[in-house]
C-alpha positions, 0 to 999 in steps of 0.5 A: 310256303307251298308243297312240291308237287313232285314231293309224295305226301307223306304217311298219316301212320308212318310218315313215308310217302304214300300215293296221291290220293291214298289214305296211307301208304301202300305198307300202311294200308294191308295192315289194316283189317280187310273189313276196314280196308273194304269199308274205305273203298266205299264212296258214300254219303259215310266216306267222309265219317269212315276217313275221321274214323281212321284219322282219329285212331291213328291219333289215338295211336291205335295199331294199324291191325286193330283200327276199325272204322263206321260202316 
């Protein structure tokens, strides 16, 4: 079975929709620390590292507030 391509995929925290590309939806996103937000932005040879980092706390259930991720 195959996605909609119209469906938006949904939230890694909250399971609303969130934009093609982004790594949480818009609400999601500025709850996060600005530190860890600014360090998501980056696209370096540690990007990949930082995305486990906040995919491995929103495993562990941590608040969004408190999720930081590697430099």
């Amino acid at each position: 079975m195959t996605a909609n391509p119209s469906t938006p995929p949904p939230c890694s925290s909250c399971g609303k929709p969130k934009p093609v590309g982004a790594y949480l939806c818009r609400e999601c996103w500025w709850t996060l620390p600005a530190r860890t937000r600014s360090r998501l932005n980056r696209r370096d040879d540690l990007a990949m590292r930082r995305l486990a980092d906040l995919h491995a706390a929103l495993q562990k259930g941590t608040a969004l507030h408190k999720i930081q991720v590697t430099q």
